[in-house]
Residue frames relative to the residue before (quaternion, step in Angstrom):
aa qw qx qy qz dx dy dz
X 1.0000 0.0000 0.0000 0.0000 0.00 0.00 0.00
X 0.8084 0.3040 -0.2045 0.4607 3.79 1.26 -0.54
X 0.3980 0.6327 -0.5080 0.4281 3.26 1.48 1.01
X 0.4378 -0.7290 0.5221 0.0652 3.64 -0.74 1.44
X 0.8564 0.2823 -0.0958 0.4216 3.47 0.17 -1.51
X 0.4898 0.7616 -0.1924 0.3783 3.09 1.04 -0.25
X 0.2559 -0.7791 0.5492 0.1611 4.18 0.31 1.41
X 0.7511 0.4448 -0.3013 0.3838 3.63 0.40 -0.85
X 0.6761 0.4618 -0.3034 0.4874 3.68 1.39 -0.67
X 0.5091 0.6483 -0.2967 0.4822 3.14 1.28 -0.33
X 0.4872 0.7196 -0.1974 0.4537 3.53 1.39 -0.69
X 0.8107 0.3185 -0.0272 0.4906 2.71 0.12 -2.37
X 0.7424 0.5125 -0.2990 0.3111 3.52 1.14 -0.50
X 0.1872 0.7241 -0.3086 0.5877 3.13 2.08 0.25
X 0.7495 0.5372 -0.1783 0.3435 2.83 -0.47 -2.01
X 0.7522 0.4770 -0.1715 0.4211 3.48 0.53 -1.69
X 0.7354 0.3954 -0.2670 0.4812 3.57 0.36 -1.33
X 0.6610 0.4597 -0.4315 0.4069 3.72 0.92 -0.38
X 0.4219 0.5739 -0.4345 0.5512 4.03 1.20 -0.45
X 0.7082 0.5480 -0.3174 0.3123 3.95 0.40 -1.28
X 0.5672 0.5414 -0.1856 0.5922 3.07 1.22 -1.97
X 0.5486 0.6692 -0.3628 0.3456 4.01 0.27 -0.77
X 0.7523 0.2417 0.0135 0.6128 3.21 0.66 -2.10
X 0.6971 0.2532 -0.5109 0.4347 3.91 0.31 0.37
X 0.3901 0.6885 -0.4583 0.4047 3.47 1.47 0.70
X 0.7317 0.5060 -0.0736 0.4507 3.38 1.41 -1.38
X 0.5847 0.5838 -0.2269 0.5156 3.01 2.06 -0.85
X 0.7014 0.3743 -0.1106 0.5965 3.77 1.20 -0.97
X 0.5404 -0.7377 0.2761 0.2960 3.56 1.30 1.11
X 0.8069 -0.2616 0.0128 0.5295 3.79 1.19 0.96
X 0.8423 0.2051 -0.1481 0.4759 3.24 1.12 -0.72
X 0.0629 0.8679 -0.3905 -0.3006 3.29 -0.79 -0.46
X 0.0214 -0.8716 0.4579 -0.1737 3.18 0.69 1.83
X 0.6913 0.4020 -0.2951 0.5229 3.31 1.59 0.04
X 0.4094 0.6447 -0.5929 0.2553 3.85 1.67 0.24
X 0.2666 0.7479 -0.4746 0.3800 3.29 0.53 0.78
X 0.7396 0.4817 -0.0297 0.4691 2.85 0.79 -1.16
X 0.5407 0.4732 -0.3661 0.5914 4.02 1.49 -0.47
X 0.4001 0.6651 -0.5291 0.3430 3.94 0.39 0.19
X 0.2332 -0.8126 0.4299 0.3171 3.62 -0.96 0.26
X 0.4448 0.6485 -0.4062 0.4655 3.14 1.65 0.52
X 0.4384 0.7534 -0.4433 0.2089 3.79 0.93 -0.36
X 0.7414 0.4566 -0.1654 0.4630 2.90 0.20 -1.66
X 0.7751 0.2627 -0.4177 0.3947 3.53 -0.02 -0.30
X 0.4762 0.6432 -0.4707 0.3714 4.07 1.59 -0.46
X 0.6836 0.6411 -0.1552 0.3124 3.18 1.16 -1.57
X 0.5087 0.4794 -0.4033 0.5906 3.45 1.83 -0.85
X 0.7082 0.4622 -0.4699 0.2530 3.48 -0.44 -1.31
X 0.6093 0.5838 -0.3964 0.3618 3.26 0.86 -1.62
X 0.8275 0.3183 -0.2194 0.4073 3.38 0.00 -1.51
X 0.3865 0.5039 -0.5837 0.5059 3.92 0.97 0.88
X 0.7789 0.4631 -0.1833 0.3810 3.29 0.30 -1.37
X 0.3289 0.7097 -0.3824 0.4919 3.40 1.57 -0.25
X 0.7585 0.4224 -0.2175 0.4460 2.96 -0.03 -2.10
X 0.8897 0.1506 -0.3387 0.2665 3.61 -0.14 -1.09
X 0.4324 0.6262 -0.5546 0.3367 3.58 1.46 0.16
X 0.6087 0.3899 -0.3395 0.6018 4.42 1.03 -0.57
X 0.4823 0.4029 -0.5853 0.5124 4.18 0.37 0.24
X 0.8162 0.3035 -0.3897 0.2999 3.64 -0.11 -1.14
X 0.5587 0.5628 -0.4568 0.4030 3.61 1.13 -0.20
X 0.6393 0.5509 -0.3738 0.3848 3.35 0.80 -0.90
X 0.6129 0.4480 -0.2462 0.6026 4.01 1.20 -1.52
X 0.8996 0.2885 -0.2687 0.1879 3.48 -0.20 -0.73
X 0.7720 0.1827 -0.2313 0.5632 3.57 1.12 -0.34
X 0.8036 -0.3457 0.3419 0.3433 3.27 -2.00 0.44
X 0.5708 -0.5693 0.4937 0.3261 3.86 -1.03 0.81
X 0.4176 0.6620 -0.5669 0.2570 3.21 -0.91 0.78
X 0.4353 -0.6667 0.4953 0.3475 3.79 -0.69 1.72
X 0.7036 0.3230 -0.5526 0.3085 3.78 -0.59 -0.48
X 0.5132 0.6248 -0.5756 0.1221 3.86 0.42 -0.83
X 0.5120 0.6236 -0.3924 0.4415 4.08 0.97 -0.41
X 0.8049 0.3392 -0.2300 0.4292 3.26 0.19 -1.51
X 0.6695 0.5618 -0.3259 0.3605 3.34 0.80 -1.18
X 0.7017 0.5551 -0.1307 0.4271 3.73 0.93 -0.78
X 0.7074 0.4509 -0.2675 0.4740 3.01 1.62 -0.79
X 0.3446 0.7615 -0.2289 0.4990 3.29 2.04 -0.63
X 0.7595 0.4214 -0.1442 0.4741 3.13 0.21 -1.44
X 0.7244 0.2090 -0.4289 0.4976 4.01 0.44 -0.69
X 0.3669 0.7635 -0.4469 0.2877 4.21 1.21 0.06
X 0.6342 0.6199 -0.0919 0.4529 2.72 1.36 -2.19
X 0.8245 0.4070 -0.0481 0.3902 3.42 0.71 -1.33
X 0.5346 0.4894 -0.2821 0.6286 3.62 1.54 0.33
X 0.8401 0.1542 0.0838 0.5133 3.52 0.59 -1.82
X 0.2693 -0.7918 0.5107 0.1993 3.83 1.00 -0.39
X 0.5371 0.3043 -0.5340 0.5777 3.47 1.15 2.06
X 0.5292 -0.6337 0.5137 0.2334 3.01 -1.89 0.01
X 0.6862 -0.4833 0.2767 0.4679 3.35 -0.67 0.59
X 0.7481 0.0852 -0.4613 0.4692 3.64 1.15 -0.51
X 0.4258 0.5935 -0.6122 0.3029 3.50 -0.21 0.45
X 0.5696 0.6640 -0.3726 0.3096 3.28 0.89 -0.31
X 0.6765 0.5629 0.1090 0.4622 2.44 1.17 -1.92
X 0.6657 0.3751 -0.2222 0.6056 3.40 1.31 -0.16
X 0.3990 0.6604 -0.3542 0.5284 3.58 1.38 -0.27
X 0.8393 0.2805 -0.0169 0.4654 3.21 0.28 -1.85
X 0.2640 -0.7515 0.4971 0.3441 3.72 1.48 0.09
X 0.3968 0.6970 -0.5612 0.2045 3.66 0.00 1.04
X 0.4598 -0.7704 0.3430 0.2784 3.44 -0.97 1.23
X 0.7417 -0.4435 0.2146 0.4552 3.45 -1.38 -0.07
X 0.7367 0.4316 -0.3729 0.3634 3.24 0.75 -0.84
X 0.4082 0.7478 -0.4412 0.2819 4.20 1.70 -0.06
X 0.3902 -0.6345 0.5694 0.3477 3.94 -1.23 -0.19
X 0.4639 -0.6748 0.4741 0.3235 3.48 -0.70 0.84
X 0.7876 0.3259 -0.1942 0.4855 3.50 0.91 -1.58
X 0.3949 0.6425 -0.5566 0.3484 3.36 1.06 0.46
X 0.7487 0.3643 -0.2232 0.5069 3.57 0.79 -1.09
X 0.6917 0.2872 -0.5065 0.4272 4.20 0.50 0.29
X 0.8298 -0.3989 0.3498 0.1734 2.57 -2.52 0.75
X 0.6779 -0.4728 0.3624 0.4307 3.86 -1.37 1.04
X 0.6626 0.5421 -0.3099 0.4136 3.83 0.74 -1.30
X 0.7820 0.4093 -0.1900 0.4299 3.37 0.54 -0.85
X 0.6762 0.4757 -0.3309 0.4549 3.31 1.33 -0.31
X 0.7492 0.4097 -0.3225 0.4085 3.59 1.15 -0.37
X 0.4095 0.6643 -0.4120 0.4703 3.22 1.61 0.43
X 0.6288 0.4910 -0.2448 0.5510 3.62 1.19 -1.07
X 0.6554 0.4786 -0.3767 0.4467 3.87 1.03 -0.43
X 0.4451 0.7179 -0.3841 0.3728 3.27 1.82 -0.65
X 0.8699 0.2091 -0.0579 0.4429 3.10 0.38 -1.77
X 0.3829 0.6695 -0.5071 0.3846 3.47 1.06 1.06
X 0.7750 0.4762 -0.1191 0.3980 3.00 0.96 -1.26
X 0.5275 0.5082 -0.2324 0.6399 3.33 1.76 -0.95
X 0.5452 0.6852 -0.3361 0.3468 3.85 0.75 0.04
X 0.7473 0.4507 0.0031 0.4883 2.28 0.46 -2.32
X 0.4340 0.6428 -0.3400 0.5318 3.94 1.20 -0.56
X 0.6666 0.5797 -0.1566 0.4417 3.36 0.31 -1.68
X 0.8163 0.3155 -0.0711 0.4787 3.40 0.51 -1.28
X 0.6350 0.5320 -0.2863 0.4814 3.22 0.94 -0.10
X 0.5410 0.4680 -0.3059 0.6283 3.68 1.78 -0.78
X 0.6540 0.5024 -0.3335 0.4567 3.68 0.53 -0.90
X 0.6240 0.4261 -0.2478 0.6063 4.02 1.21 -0.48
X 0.6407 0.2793 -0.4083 0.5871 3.84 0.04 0.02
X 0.5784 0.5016 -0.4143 0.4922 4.09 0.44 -0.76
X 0.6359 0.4068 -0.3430 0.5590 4.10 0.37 -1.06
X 0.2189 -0.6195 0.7070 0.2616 3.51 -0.34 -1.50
X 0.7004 0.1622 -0.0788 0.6906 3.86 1.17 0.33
X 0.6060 -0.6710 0.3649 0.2222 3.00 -1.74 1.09
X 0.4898 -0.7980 0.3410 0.0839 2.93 -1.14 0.54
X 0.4825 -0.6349 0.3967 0.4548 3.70 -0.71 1.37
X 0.6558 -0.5133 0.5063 0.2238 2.80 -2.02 0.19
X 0.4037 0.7551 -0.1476 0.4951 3.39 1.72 0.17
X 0.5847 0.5239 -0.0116 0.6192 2.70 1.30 -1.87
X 0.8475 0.1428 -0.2715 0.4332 3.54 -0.17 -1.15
X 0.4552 0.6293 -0.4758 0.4129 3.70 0.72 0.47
X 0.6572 0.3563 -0.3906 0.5371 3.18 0.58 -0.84
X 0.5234 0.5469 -0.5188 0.3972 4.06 0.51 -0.85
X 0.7245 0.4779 -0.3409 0.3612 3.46 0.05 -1.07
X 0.6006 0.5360 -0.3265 0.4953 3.83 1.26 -0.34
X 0.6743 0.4990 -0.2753 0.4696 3.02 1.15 -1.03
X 0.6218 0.4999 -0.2817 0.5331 3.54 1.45 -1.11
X 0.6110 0.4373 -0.4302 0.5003 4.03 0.21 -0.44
X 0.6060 0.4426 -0.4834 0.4507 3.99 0.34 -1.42
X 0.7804 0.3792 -0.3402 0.3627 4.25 0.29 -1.11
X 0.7685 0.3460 -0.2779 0.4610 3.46 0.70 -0.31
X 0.6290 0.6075 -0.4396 0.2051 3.53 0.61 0.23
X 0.4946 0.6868 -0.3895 0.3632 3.53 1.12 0.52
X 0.6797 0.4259 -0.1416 0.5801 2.89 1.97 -1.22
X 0.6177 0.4027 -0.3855 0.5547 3.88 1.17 0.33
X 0.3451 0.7309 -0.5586 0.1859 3.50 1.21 -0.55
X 0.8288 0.3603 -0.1319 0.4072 3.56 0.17 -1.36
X 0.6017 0.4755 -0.3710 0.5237 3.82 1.21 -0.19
X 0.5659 0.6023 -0.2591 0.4999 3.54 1.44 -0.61
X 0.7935 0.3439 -0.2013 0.4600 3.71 0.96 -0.89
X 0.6196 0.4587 -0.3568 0.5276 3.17 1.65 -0.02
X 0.5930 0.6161 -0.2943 0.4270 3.55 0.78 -0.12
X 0.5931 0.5484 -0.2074 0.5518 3.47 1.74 -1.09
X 0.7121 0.4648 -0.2653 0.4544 3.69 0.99 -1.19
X 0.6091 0.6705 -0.3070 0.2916 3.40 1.44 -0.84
X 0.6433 0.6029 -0.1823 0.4353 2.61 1.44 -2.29
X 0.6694 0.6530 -0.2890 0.2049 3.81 0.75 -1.63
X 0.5246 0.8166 -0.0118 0.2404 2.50 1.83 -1.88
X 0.7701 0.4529 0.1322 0.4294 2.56 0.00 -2.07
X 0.7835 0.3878 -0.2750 0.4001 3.54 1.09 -1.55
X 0.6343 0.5947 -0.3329 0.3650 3.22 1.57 -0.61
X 0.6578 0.4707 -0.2662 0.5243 3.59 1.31 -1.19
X 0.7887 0.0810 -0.3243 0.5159 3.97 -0.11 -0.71
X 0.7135 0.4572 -0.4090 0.3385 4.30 0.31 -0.21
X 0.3782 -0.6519 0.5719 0.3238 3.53 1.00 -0.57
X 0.7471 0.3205 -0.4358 0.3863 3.87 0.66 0.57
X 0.6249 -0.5879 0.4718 0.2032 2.62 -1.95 0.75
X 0.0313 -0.6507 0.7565 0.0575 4.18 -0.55 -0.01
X 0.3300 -0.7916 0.5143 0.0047 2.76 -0.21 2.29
X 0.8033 0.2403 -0.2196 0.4988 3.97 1.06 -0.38
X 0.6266 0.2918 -0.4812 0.5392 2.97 0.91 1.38
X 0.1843 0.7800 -0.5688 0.1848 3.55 0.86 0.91
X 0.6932 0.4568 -0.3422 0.4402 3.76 0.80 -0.85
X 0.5996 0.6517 -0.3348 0.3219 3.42 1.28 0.13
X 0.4732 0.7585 -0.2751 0.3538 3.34 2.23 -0.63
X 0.0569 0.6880 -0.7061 0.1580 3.54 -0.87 1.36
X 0.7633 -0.2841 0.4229 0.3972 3.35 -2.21 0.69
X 0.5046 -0.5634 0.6460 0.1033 3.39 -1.19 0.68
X 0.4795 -0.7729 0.4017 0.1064 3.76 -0.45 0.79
X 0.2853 -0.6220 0.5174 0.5138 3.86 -0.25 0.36
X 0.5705 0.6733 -0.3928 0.2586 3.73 0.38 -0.99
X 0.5955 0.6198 -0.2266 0.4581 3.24 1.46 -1.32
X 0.7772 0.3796 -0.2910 0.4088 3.36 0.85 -1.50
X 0.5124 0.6668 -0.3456 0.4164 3.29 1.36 -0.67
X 0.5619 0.5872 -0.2785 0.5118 3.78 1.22 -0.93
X 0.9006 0.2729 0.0199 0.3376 3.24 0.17 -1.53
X 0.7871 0.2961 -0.0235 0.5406 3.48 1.41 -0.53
X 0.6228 0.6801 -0.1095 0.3709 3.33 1.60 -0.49
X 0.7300 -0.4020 0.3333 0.4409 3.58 -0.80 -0.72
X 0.7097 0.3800 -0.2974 0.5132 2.91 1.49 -0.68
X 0.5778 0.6208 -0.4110 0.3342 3.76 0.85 -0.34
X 0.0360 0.7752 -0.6273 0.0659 3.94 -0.91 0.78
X 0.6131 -0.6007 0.3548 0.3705 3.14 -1.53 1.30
X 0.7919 -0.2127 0.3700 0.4369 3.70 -1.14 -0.07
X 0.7116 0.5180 -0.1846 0.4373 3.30 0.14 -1.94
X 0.7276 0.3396 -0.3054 0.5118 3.71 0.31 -1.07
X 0.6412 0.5478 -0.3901 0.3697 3.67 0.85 -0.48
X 0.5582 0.6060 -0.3155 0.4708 3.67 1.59 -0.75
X 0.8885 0.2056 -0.2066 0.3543 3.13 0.79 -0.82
X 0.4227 0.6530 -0.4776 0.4084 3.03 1.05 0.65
X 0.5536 0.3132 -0.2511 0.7296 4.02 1.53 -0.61
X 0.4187 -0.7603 0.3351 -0.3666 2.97 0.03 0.95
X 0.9065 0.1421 0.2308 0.3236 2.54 -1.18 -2.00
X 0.4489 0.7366 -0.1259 0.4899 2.67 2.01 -1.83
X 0.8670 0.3126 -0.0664 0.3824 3.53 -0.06 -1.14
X 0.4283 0.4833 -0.4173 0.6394 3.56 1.91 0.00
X 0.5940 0.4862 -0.4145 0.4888 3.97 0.40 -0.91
X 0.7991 0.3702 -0.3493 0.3198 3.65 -0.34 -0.78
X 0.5359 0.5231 -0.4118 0.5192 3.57 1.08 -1.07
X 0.8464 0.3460 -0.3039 0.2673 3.75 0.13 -1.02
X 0.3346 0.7190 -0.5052 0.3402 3.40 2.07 0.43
């Protein structure tokens, strides 16, 4: 397994991690679109995200003109702009059904990058609402979001290219898919990774719930 140069160890090391992937295939009842989720970084990406969630769909709700696409269309757009799919493409990638979470099934890196540009949105839109004095079309906050990606994309540049190599990575070695626009992003898998996801240190959700616990008694009683 720690022979590098080697074509034939390369092989057998193949060979091996795909037997592994196999049984934590059999272990996670067939699939393992959610080994995502055995990280020990999840659970706390997964809070922030789904704070930042909330106030990134408050500022849509306060700041622009009713209208059903303004969710999808917006969420799309920071999708597009991290990974270069839509929510469904994503979701077709990873064959997940309608009733599945997308961000249930990506990785801690990718998940606080999306809290990034929630929060740095919703900001955005909220300055762009006190400037009007009235809410804004959906028109309007599209173009913001051009205007918001053109200012922030030097400073995501590198959280953006690490998130793409991660996502590619990972989806190809432990999911078997391909993210057909982020193919130029595919690299060796990491021992760390396997060590994350397959290892000693990796653990099912459940054990991760209860271990925070404590965590989740603290907030409720905030």
């Amino acid at each position: 397994m720690l022979l590098q140069g080697s074509d034939k160890a390369k092989d057998v090391r193949s060979a091996i991690l795909d037997i592994v992937i196999d049984v934590l295939n059999t272990k996670l009842g067939g699939t393992t679109k959610y080994i995502n989720q055995r990280e020990e970084s999840y659970v706390p990406s997964a809070l922030r995200e789904f704070n930042y969630r909330q106030e990134f769909t408050n500022a849509l709700d306060n700041y622009i003109s009713e209208n059903g696409f303004k969710y999808s269309q917006l969420t799309d757009k920071i999708y597009l702009s991290i990974f270069r799919e839509k929510a469904k493409e994503y979701r077709q990638i990873l064959k997940l059904s309608s009733k599945e979470s997308v961000r249930s099934t990506m990785y801690s890196e990718v998940l606080d990058l999306i809290s990034a540009y929630e929060n740095g949105f919703s900001d955005f839109l909220k300055k762009a609402f006190n400037k009007k004095g009235e809410k804004l079309k959906l028109s309007e906050a599209n173009q913001l979001f051009k205007e918001f990606e053109n200012l922030t994309e030097m400073a995501f540049k590198p959280l953006k290219e690490k998130a793409r190599s991660l996502m590619a990575s990972r989806d190809m070695a432990f999911r078997d898919a391909l993210h057909e626009q982020l193919k130029d992003y595919i690299s060796e898998v990491s021992q760390e990774d396997f060590d994350k996801f397959l290892g000693e240190k990796s653990k099912s959700l459940e054990e991760r719930l209860k271990e925070n616990m404590d965590v989740f008694i603290r907030l409720k009683d905030k």
